[in-house]
PAMI-747659 format. One record per residue (C-alpha): residue number from 1; x, y, z. Coordinates in steps of 0.2 Angstrom, whole numbers, padded with zeros to 4 digits, always signed. Layout:
<recs>
REC; NUM; X; Y; Z
...
</recs>
This chain:
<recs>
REC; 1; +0055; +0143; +0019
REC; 2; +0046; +0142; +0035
REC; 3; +0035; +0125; +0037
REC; 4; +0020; +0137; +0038
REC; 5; +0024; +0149; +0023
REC; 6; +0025; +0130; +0014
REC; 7; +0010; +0124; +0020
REC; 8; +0001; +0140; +0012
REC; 9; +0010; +0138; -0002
REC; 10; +0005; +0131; -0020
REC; 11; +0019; +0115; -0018
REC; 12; +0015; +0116; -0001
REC; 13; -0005; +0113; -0002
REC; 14; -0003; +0099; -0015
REC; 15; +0008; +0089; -0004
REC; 16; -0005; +0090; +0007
REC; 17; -0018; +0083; -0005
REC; 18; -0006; +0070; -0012
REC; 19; -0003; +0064; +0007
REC; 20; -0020; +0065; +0012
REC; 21; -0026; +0055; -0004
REC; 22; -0015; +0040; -0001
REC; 23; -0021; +0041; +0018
REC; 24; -0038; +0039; +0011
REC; 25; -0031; +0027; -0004
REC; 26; -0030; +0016; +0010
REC; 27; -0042; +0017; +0020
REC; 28; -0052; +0012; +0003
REC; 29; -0042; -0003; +0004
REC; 30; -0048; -0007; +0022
REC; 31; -0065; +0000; +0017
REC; 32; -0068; -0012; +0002
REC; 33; -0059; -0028; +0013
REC; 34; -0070; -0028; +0027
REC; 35; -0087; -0025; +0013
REC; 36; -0080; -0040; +0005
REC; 37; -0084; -0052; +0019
REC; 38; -0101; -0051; +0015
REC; 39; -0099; -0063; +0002
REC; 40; -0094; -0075; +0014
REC; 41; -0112; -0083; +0013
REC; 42; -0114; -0084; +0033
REC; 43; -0128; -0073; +0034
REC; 44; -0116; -0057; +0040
REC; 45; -0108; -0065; +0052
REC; 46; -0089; -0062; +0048
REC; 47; -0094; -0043; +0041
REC; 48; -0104; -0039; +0058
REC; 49; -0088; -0046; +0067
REC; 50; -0076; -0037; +0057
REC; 51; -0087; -0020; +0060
REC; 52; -0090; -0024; +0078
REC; 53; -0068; -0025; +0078
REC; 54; -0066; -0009; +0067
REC; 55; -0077; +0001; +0079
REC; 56; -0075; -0004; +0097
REC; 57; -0055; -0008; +0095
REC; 58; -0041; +0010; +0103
REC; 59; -0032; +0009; +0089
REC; 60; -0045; +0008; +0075
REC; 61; -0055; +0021; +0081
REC; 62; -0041; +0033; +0084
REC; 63; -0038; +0030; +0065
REC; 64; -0054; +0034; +0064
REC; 65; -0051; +0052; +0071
REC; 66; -0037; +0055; +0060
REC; 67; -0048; +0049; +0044
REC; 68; -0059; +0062; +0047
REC; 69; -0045; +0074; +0050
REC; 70; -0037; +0067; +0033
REC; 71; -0054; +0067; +0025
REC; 72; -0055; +0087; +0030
REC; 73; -0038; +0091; +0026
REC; 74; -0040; +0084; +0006
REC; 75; -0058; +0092; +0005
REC; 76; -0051; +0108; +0008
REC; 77; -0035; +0110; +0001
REC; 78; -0044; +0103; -0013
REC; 79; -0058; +0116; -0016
REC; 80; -0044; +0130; -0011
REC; 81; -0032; +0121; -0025
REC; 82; -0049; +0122; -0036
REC; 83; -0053; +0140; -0035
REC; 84; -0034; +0146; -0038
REC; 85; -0032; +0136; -0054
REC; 86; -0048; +0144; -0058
REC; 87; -0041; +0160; -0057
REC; 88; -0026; +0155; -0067
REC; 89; -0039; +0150; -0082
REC; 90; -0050; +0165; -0082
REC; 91; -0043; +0169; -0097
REC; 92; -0046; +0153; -0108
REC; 93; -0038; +0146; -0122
REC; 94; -0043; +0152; -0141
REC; 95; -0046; +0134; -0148
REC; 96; -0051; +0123; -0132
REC; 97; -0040; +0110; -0131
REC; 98; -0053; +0096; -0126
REC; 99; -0045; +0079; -0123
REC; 100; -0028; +0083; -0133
REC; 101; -0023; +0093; -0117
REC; 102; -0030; +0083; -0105
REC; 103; -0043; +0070; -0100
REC; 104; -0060; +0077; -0096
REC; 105; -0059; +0068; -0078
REC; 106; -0044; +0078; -0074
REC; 107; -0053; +0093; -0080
REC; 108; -0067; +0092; -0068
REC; 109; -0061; +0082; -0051
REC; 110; -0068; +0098; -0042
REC; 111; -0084; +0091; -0048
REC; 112; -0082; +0074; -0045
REC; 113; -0076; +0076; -0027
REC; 114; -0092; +0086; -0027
REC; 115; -0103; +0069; -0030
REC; 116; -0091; +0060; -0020
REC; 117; -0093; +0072; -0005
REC; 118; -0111; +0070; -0008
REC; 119; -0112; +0053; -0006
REC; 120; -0101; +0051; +0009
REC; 121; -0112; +0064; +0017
REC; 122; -0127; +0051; +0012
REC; 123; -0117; +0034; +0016
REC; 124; -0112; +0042; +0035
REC; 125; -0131; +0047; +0037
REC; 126; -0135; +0027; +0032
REC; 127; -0122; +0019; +0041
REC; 128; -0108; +0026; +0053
REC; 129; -0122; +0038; +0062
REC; 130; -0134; +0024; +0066
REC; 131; -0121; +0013; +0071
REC; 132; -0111; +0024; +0083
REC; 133; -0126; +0034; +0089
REC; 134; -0142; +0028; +0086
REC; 135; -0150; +0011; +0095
REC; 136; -0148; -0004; +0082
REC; 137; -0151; -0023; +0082
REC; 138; -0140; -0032; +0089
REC; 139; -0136; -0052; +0088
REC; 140; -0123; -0062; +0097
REC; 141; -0109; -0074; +0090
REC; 142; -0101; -0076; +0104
REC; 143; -0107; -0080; +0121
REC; 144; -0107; -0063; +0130
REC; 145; -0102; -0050; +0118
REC; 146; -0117; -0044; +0106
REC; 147; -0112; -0034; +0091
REC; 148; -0123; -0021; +0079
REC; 149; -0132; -0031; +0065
REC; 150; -0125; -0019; +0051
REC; 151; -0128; -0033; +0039
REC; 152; -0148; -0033; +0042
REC; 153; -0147; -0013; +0040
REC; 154; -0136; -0014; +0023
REC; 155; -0151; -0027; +0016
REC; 156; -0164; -0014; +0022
REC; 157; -0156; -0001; +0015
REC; 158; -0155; -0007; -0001
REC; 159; -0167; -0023; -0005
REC; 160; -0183; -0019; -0011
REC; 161; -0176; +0002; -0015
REC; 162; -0171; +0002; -0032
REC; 163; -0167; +0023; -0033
REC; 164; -0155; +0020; -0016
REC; 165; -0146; +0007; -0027
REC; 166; -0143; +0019; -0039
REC; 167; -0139; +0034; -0030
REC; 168; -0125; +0024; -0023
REC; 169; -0121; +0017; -0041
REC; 170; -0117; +0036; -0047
REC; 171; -0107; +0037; -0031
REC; 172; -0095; +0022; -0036
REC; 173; -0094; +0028; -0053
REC; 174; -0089; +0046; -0046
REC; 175; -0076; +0037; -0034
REC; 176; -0067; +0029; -0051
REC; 177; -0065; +0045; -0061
REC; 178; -0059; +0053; -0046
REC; 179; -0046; +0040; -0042
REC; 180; -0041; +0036; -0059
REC; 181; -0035; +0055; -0059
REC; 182; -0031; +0056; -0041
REC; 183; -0021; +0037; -0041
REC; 184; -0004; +0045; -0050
REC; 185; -0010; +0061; -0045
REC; 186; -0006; +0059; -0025
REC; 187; +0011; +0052; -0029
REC; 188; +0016; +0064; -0042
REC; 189; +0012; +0077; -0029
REC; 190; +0024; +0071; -0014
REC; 191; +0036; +0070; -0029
REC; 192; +0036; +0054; -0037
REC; 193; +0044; +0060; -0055
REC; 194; +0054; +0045; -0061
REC; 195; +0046; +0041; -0077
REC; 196; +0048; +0020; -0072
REC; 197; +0038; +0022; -0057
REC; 198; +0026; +0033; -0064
REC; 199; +0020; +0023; -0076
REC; 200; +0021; +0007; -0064
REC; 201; +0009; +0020; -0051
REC; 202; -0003; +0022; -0068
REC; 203; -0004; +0005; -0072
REC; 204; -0010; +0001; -0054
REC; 205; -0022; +0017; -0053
REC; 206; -0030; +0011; -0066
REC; 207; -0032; -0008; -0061
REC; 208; -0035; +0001; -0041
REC; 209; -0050; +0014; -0050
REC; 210; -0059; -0001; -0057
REC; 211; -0058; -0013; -0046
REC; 212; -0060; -0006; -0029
REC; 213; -0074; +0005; -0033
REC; 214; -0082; -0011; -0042
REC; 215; -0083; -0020; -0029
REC; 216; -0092; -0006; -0019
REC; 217; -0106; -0006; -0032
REC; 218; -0109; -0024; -0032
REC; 219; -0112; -0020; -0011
REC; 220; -0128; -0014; -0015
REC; 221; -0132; -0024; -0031
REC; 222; -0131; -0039; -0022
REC; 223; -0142; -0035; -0009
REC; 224; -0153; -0029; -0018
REC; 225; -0155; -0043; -0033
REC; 226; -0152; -0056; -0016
REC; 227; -0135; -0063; -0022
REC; 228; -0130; -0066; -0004
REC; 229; -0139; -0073; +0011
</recs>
């Protein structure tokens, strides 16, 4: 098989989408790290710093490029993957199998990608375009180099806006669902089969689906209820 009949390909297309989703699994990871520092009770200092490194360092911003290419690449294949499974089940079963086939999340991660999608469109708008192309605050740490005050936009953003808050809520919840499916779902697809590993990768997706979009909600809830400074 040639490498573009297996791109095009059903095994072909969820290699992509398992590949993709660990790229983005861990991007998460930095994702949720550098959101963490915010607890740092220095009044954003360390976050700022961390952001201002993220996005005015080669090497993260050409990751960058290719998490937008990733980001892309998973959206796709995913709504193509979606569309041909509908196919497949235009003819349902007689008795619905409900949970005892499978769990509801697994059943409708084309709508939860949906919200998911939704909600990165709405966090870029509030974040990434402002800080890459619009004219923000700025402070200095060190004597010289001035940074974005992303910190100051995050506590506008949500202090004080109580439906933002919660948009971003449903978001994080959407984010869980999709990764407790998608966790053991990307590994499975580059074809992790060993029943050993497999449950050692659902054991972690589950512990990864809580926590990571956990600690994105409490983002916004923090600001909001003024848990930092």
């Amino acid at each position: 098989m040639k490498w573009s009949e297996f791109f095009t390909s059903s095994v072909g297309k969820k290699f992509v989408m398992g590949f993709t989703g660990i790229f983005l699994i861990l991007f998460l990871v930095v994702h949720v790290s550098v959101n963490a520092t915010i607890w740092a009770m220095d009044s954003g200092r360390m976050f700022n710093l961390a952001a201002h490194f993220l996005g005015s360092t080669v090497v993260p911003r050409v990751l960058e490029i290719g998490l937008f290419l990733g980001f892309i690449a998973h959206i796709v294949q995913a709504y193509t993957l979606e569309l041909q499974n509908r196919k497949k089940r235009s003819v349902g079963y007689q008795v619905p199998m409900g949970n005892k086939g499978s769990k509801w999340y697994s059943r409708y991660m084309g709508w939860l990608g949906t919200f998911v999608l939704l909600f990165l469109v709405i966090h870029l708008k509030d974040f990434w375009v402002p800080s890459r192309f619009g004219e923000m605050p700025e402070v200095s740490y060190v004597p010289g180099v001035d940074v974005h005050d992303l910190y100051s936009l995050m506590r506008d953003t949500f202090a004080g806006h109580l439906w933002v808050v919660i948009l971003y809520l449903v978001g994080c919840i959407s984010l869980a669902y999709h990764l407790l499916h998608g966790f053991q779902s990307a590994f499975r697809s580059l074809g992790v089969s060993n029943s050993r590993y497999i449950r050692l990768i659902k054991g972690v997706g589950i512990g990864f689906s809580i926590i990571v979009p956990l600690a994105f909600a409490m983002m916004p809830l923090s600001m909001y209820f003024e848990w930092v400074n």
